[in-house]
C-alpha positions as CSV (number, residue, x, y, z in Angstrom):
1,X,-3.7,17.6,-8.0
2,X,-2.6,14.6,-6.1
3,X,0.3,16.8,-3.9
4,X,-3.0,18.7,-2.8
5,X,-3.6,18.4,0.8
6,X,-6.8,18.1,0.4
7,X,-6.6,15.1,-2.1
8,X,-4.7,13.2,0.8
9,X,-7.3,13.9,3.1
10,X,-10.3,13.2,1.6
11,X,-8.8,10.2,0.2
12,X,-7.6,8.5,3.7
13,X,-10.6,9.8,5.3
14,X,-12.5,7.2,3.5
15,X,-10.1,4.2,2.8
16,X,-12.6,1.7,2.0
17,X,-14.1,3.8,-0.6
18,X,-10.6,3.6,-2.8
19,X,-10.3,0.2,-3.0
20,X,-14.0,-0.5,-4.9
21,X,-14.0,-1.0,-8.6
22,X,-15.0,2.3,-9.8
23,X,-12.2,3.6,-7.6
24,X,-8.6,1.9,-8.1
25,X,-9.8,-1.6,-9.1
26,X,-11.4,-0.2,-12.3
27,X,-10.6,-3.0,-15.1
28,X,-9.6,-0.2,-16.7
29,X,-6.6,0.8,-14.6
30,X,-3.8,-1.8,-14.2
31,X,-2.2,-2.6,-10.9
32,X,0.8,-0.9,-11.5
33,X,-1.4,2.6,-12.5
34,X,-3.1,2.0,-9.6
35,X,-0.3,1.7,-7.1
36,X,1.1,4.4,-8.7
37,X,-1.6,6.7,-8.1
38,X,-1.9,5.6,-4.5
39,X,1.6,6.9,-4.1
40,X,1.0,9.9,-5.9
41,X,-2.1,10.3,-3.1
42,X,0.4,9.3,0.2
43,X,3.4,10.2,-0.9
44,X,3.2,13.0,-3.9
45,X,7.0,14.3,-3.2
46,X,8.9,11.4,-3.7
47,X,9.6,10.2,-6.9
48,X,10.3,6.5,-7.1
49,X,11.2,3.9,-9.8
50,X,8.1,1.6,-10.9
51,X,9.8,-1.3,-9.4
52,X,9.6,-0.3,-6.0
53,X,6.1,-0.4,-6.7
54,X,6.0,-4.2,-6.5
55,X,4.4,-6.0,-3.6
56,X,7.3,-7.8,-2.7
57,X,9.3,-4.7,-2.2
58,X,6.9,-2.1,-1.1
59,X,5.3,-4.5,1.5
60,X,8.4,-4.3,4.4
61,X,8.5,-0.9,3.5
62,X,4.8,-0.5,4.3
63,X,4.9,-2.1,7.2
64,X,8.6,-1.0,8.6
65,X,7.5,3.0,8.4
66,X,6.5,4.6,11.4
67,X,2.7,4.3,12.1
68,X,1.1,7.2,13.3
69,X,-2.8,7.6,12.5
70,X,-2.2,8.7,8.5
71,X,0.6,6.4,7.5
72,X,-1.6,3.9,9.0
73,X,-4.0,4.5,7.2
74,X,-1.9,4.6,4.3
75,X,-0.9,1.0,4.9
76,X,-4.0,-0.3,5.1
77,X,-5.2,1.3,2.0
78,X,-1.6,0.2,0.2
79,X,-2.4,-3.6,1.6
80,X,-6.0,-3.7,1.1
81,X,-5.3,-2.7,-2.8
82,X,-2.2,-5.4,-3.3
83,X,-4.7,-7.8,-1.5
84,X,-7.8,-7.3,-3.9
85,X,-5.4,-7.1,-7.5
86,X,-3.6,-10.4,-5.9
87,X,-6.3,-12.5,-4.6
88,X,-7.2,-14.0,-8.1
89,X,-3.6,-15.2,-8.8
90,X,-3.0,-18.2,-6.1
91,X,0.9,-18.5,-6.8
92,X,1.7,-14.4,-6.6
93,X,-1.0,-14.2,-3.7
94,X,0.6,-16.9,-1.8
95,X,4.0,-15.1,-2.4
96,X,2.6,-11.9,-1.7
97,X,1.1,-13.1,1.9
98,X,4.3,-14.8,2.6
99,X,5.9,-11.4,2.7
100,X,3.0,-9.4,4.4
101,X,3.9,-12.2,7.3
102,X,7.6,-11.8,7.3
103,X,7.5,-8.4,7.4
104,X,4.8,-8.5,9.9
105,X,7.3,-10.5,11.9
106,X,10.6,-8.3,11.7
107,X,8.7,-4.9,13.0
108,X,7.7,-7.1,15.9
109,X,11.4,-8.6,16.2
110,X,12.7,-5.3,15.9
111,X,10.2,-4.0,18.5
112,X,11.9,-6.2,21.1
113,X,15.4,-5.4,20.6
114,X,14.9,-2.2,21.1
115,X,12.8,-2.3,24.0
């Protein structure tokens, strides 16, 4: 169901709405279900190991993709989860907005060599 157009659509239409807690931030579902659904929404043909669903890999690859209007919107839905599963844990949520920043950082670095 997730490789349904459709799915994708409706889904990034409404970002905001996927990141409540009856959506992926039910208790029930754990962080790692939950990114791995939101993959399954973005990006339902590539198959990909569970570690590169962890924030400290998935962020520069987030951020380093090209943005047009639905990867964008992708990324902010992929952030806005790791954000809300990582804000209760001060040491992982510290690392985690370490790496948002560095990453951050490099596309703009990159920018300028290129240009």
């Amino acid at each position: 169901m997730c490789a349904e157009p459709w799915v994708r659509q409706r889904c990034l239409r409404n970002p905001v709405e996927l990141c409540q807690e009856d959506m992926l931030l039910d208790p029930i579902v754990s962080s790692k279900q939950a990114q791995r659904l939101l993959h399954l929404i973005c990006y339902p043909e590539l198959v990909i190991p569970d570690d590169a669903l962890e924030p400290r890999t998935q962020v520069p690859r987030i951020i380093m993709e090209r943005l047009d209007q639905w990867n964008l919107r992708e990324a902010w839905v992929a952030l806005t989860l790791q954000n809300r599963q990582l804000v209760n844990n001060s040491s992982e949520y510290q690392a985690w907005l370490d790496t948002v920043a560095r990453s951050a950082l490099e596309v703009f670095h990159l920018g300028e060599e290129a240009g």
